[in-house]
C-alpha positions in Angstrom: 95.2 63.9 133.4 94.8 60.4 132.7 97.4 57.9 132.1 96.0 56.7 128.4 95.8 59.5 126.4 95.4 60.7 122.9 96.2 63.1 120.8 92.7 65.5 119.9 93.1 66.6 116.6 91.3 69.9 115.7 90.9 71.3 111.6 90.4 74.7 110.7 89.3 75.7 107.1 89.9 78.5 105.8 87.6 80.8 103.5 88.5 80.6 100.1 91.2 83.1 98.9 90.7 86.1 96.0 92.6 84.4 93.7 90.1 81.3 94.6 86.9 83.2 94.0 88.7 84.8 91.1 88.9 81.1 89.4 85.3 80.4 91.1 86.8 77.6 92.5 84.4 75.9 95.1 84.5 74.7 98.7 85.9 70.7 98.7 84.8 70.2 102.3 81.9 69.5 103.7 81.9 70.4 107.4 80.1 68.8 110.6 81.0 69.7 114.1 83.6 67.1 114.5 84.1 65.5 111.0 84.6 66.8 107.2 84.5 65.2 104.2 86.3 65.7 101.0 84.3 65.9 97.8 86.8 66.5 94.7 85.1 67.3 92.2 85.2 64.5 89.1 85.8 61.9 91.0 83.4 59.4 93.2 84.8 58.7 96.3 84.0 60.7 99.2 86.9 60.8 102.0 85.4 61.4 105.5 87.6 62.3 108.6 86.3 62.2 112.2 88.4 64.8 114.5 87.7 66.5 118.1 86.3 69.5 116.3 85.7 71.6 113.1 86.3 75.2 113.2 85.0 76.9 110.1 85.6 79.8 108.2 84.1 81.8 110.0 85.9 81.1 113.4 88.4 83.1 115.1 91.0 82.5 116.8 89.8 83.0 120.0 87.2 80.5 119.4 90.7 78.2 118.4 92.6 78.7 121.3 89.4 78.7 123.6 88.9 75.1 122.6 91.9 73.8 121.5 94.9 75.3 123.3 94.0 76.9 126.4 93.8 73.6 128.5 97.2 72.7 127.3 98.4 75.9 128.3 96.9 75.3 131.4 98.6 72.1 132.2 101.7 73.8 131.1 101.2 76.0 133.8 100.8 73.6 136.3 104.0 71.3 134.7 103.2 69.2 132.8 104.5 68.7 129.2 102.1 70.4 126.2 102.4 70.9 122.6 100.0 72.8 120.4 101.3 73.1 116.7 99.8 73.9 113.2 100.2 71.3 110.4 99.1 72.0 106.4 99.9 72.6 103.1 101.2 75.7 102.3 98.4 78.5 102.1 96.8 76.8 104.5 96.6 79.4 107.3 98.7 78.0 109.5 100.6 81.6 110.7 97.1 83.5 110.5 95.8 81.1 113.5 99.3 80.8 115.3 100.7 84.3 114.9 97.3 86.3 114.1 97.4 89.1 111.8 96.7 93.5 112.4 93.4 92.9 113.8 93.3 89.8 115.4 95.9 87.7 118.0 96.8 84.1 117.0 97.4 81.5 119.4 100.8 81.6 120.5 99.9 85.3 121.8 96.6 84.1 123.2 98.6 81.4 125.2 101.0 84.4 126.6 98.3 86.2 127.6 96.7 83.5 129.1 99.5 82.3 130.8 100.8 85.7 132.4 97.2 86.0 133.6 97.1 82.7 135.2 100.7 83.7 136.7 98.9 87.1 138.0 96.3 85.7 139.0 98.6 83.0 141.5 100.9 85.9 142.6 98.0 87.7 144.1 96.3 84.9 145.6 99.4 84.2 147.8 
């Protein structure tokens, strides 16, 4: 790791919810691979973000943790210091990606797995 470092900031947006599609409300952002703009409807102005990466509603949270997490985890391992944490509004999914739901794992179990893998994987080597 390098001695200047920065923070990557990732954004995941979610599919609208029923009581969205109820109201037909419509999708604000407009998505590239590693910006979004937000287009409100009535007014003008256009606000543009540029981040590390876009994950959109269709992405799982493998594909999250595969590009977002699982290096910090690995760095972890090896000790150094690593924080991966979700920020939003509320209804945002921020527990669907970290804690995952029935049929799919969210990060911080993705990062246990990883990491006792990793561990296994060590223990045998030696």
């Amino acid at each position: 790791m390098s001695s200047r470092q920065q923070v990557p900031v990732y954004v995941r947006v979610r599919p609208l919810n029923q009581r969205e599609l109820t109201n037909n409300a419509t999708e604000a952002w407009s998505l590239g691979e590693d910006s979004l703009a937000c287009c409100v409807e009535g007014k003008d102005t256009t606000s543009r973000f540029r981040v590390n990466k876009v994950f959109g509603t269709e992405s799982c949270n493998e594909q999250v943790f595969t590009r977002a997490a699982k290096d910090i985890i690995a760095h972890a391992i090896q000790g150094w210091s690593g924080t991966v944490f979700a920020y939003g509004q509320t209804s945002s999914g921020k527990t669907h990606t970290m804690m995952g739901n029935g049929s799919e794992e969210g990060i911080v179990q993705l990062s246990m797995n990883y990491m006792w893998q990793e561990i296994e994987r060590d223990t045998e080597a030696d």
